[in-house]
N, C-alpha and C positions, 0 to 999 in steps of 0.2 A: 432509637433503632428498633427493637425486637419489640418493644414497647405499645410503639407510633405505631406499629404493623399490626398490633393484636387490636387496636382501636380501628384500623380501617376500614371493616366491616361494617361499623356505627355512621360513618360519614360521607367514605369517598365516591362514593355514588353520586352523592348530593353535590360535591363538589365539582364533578366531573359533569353533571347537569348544570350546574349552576356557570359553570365556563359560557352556556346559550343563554344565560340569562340578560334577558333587555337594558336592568340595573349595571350599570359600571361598574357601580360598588362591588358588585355580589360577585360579576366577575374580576374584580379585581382580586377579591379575599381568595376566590379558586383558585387562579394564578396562581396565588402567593404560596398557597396550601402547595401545590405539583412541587415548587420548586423545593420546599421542605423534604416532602416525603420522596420526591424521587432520587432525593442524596441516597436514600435507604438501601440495600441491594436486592429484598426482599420485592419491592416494588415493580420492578420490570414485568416480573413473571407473574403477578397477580395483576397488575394495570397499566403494565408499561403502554401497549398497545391502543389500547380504546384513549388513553391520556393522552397519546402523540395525535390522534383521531380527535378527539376534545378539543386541545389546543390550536390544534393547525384552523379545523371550523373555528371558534370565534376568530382568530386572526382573519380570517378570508369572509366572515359574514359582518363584525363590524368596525365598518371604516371609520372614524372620529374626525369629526370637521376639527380645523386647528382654534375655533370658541371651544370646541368641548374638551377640556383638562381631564373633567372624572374618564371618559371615553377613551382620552387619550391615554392617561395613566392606566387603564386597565391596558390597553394593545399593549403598552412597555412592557406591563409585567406578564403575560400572555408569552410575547416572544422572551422571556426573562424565562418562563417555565419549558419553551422551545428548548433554549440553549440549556439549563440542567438538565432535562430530556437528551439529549443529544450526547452532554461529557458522561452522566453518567449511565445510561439506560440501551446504552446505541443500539444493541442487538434487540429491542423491542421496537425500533421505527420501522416502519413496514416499507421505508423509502430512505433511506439515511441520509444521502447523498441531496436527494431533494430537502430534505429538515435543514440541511446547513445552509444548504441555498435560501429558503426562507430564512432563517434568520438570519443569514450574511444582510438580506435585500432589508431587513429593516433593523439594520444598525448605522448610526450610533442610536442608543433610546434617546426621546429627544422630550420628553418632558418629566418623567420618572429618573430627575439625573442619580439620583445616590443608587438607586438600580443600576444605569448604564456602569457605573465605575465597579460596582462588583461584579459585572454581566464580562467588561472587561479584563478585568482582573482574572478571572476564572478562565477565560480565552487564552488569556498568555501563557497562564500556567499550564495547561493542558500542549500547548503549542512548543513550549520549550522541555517537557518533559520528556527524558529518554526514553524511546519504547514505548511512547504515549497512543492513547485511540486513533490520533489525526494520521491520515498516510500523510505523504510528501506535497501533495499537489494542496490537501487542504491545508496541511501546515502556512504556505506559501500566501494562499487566498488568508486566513485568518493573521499572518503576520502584514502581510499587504492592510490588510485594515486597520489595523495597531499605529501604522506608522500614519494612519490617514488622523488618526484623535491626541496624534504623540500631541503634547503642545497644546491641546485645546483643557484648561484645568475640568470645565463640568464633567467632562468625560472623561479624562487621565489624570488622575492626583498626582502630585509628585510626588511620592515614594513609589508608584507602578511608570513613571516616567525614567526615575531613575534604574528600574530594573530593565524597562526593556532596553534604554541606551546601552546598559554594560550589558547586556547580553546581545546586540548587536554587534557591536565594541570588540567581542571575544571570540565572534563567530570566526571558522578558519576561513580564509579570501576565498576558497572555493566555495562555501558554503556561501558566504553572501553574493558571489558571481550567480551561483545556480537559484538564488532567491530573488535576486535583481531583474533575473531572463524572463520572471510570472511575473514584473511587477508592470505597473501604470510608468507611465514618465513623469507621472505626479510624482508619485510614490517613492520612484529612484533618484527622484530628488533627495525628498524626505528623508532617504537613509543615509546619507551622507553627512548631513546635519546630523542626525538621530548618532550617527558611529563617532565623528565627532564630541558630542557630547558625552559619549561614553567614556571615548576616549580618557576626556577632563575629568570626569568623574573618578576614573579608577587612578587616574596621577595623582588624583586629590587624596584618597586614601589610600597610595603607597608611602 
């Protein structure tokens, strides 16, 4: 914490250039660096801004043909430094509203899987938190997408499977009526299974 922040001085500059770097690698290692430091609280206020400004450019300057893995593994972790950006930083995105919307547009991560499942993971929890950052309507979009990877293991382990099921599962009917009304008709499938399974889940441990 206080620590990371007194060394920032030494580096993040570098880092925050290095996000335009042509190398995959180098932006991948920035990436990884944001999503570290922006746990911090420290961070918004000294680089929240120019980092959201950082991140979003490389996302939108390089595209990764689906031969390029380093390319693509760096875009994963890019929107991977989006989304910490976003749970923990919100009042430093100069667009907020747009930052979700970019990263809602490039999920699931689709070759940085051990990334996608904590990118996930971190969604839910933010989504089901009382009094949490998300108003209602994002809650809705980020849980609509949860239900889209429920089931898919690279991107939902089962232990994040089995929490979203009982936390569907437990929802009051109104809650899941008023969740159902934002959803896809893909999607409203989905939860029916998904509450179902919750269902089984929470009989299993009564």
């Amino acid at each position: 914490g206080d620590r990371a922040a007194g060394a920032w001085p030494m580096f993040m500059e570098q880092v925050l250039e290095a996000l335009q770097s042509k190398d995959a690698e180098e932006r991948n290692t920035a990436a990884y660096a944001i999503v570290l430091a922006a746990q911090v609280p420290q961070f918004g206020s000294a680089y929240g801004s120019r980092a959201y400004h950082a991140v979003g450019s490389s996302l939108q300057n390089f595209k990764a043909k689906k031969t390029d893995l380093d390319g693509r593994r760096a875009a994963d972790n890019a929107a991977a430094a989006l989304c910490q950006l976003c749970l923990s930083q919100p009042e430093a995105s100069p667009d907020l509203a747009r930052s979700w919307e970019a990263l809602l547009e490039r999920l699931p991560l689709k070759t940085d899987l051990e990334e996608s499942v904590k990118v996930n993971r971190k969604l839910f929890a933010e989504a089901v938190k009382p009094n949490g950052k998300m108003d209602n309507a994002l809650v809705a979009k980020v849980l609509g997408y949860l239900t889209e990877v429920y089931g898919r293991s690279e991107h939902c382990d089962e232990e994040l499977q089995r929490d979203i099921s009982i936390a569907f599962a437990s929802l009051p009917q109104g809650t899941v009526e008023s969740l159902m009304a934002q959803f896809s008709t893909k999607q409203q499938k989905k939860v029916k299974s998904i509450v179902e399974d919750g269902r089984a889940r929470g009989a299993g441990q009564a």
